[in-house]
N, C-alpha and C positions, 0 to 999 in steps of 0.2 A: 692243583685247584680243580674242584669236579666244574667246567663250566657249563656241562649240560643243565646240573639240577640246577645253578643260579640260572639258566635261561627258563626253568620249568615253576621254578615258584615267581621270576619276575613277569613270566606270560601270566599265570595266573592272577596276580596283582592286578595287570594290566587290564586282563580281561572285567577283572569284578569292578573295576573305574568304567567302562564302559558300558556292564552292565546298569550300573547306576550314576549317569552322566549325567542327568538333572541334580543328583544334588552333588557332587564332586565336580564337576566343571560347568555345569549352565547355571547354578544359584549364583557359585562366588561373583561368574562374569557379571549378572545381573545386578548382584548389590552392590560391587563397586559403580555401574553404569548409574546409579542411584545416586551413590556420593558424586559422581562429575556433574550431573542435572541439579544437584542439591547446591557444592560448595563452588564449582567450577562456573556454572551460572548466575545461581541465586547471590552466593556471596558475592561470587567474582567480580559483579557489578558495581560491588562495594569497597572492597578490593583490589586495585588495577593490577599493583604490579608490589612483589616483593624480591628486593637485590636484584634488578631489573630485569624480570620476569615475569612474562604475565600470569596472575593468578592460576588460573586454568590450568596454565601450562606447569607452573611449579609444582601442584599437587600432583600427579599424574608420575613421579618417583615412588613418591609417599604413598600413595594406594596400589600401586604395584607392589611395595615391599610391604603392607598390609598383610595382602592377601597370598604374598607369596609365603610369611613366614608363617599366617594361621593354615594356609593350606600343606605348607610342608611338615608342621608338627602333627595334624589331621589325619593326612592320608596316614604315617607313620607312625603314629600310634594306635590309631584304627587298624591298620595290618596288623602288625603284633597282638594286639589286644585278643582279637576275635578270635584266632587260631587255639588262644589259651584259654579263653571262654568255653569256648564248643567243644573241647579237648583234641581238636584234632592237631594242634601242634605237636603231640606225640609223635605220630605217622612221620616228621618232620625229622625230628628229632632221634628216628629209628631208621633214619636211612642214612646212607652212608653220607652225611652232609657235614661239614664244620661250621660251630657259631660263627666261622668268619665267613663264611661263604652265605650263610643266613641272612645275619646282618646287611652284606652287599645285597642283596633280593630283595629284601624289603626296605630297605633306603633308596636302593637305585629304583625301584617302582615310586616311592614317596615322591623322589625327589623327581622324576619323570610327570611325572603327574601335575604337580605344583608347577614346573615350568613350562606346560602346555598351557596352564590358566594363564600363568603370566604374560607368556606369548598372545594369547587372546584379545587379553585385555591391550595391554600395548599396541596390539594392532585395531582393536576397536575404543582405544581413546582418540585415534585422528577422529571419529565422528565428534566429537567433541568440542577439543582444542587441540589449534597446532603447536605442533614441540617439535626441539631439536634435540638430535643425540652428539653432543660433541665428541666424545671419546669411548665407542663401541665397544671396544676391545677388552676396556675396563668395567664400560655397563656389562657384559657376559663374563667377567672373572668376580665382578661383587654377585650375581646372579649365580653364579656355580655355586662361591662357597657360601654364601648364606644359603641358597637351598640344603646342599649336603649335611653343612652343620646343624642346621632347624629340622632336619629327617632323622638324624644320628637323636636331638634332645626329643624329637615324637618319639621314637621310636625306644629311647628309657622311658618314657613318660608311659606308653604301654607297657611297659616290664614291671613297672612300678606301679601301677592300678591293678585293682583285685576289685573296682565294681565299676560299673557306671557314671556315676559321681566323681571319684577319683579322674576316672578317662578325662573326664571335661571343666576339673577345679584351676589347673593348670593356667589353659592356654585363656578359659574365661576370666577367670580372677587376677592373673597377672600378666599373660603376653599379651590380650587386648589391650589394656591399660597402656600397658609400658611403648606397644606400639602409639596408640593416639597420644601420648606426652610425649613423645618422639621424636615432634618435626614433623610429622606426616602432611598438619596440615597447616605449617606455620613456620617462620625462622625464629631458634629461642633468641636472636638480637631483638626482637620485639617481647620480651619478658623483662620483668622488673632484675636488679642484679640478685636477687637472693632467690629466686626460682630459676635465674638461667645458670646458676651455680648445680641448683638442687639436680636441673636436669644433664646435668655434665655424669651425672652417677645414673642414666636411665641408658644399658648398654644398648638399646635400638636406635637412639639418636646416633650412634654411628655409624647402622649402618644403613640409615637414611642419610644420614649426608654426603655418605661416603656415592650413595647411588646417586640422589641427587646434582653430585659433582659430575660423574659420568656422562649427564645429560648438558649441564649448564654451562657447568665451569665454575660453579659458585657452592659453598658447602658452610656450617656450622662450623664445623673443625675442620682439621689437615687431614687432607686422603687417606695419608701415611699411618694417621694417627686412625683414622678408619679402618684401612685395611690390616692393621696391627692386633684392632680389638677383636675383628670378625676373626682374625685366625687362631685370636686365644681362645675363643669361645668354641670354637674347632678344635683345639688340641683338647681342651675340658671334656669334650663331650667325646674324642678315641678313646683319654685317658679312662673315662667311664665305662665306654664296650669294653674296653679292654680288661680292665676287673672284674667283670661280667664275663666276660671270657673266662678268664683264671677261678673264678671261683663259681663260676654256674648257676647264680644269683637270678632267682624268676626263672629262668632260662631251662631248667632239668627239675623246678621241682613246681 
């Protein structure tokens, strides 16, 4: 495995996040700071406590996996994208590099990135509301693989765009959605029975609850049953490189 060149295109990754750290890490932190002043407050008031948790504090899972999984599809599909944009992906692709060595460089920057925001936020929601972390160990292994996985589907999501448009039909049209019917900012046992069925088929309710649980001890579904769906959506989204691999799809042409 060359690990200089994945050390040479994930510094450069890294670099271009810090180049432009107002909008890749200071907006998301801002807008979710937005939703804790908005739901965490305004509602909260209305609100006390949901599975005996205060408001505040319940949400503050849920906007953390927000923002981790639009910023991990983001950064990683914006890396790929642009390199085959500008055509300098050639230059890339003419050096002695393997698509698996590529792939780890611009995931591992992806997914870098998105968990520096996350880390942010998490430490600037105590200005807020107070939380507990019951089980750490598990909040940083739902934190891995949902980053990893949601960098591995940004990062086809760029392989798959050929404009603009494309880049951003995606995560706007369906991963916002499917994040806010989630759970993000609510328990589906407060849903009628035929919407909290509907949202048993919205694959981000798991793994909000699943993170959720890590905090509280309290979840929509079983952890297991969480952390089962996060790593199929895991194994989907290698199975995909990995055909992308084999047959060079986006990728050489």
């Amino acid at each position: 495995m060359n690990l200089e060149a994945i050390r040479a295109i994930y510094k450069f990754e890294m670099a271009r996040a810090w180049r432009t750290k107002m909008q890749t890490i200071l907006a998301p932190v801002l807008t979710t700071s937005l939703y804790f002043i908005v739901f965490g407050a305004a509602i909260g008031r209305r609100v006390e406590e949901i599975d005996g948790v205060d408001y505040g504090a319940f949400i503050v899972p849920g906007l953390i996996m927000l923002s981790l999984l639009t910023q991990s599809i983001s950064n990683a599909s914006v890396g790929i994208y642009f390199p085959r944009f500008t055509g300098t992906i050639y230059e890339v692709l003419s050096a002695p590099v393997s698509a698996f060595e590529i792939v780890i460089a611009y995931v591992g920057a992806a997914a870098t990135k998105a968990l520096i925001v996350a880390g942010i936020i998490l430490a600037t929601a105590n200005l807020f509301v107070s939380y507990s972390i019951d089980h750490p160990g598990w909040m940083l292994l739902f934190l891995l693989l949902t980053t990893i996985t949601f960098s591995l589907f940004g990062f086809l999501i760029g392989l798959w765009a050929d404009n603009f448009e494309r880049l951003n039909i995606v995560p706007m049209l369906v991963v916002t959605p499917l994040v806010f019917l989630g759970g993000t900012f609510y328990s589906i046992d407060m849903l009628p029975g035929f919407w909290r069925a509907v949202s048993m088929f919205n694959p981000v309710l798991y793994l909000v609850s699943g993170f959720r649980w890590s905090f509280y001890g309290v979840a929509d579904v079983s952890v297991a049953v969480s952390l089962g769906m996060t790593s199929l959506f895991l194994v989907l989204c290698l199975t995909a490189v990995w055909w992308i691999f084999k047959t060079g799809w986006r990728l050489k042409s």
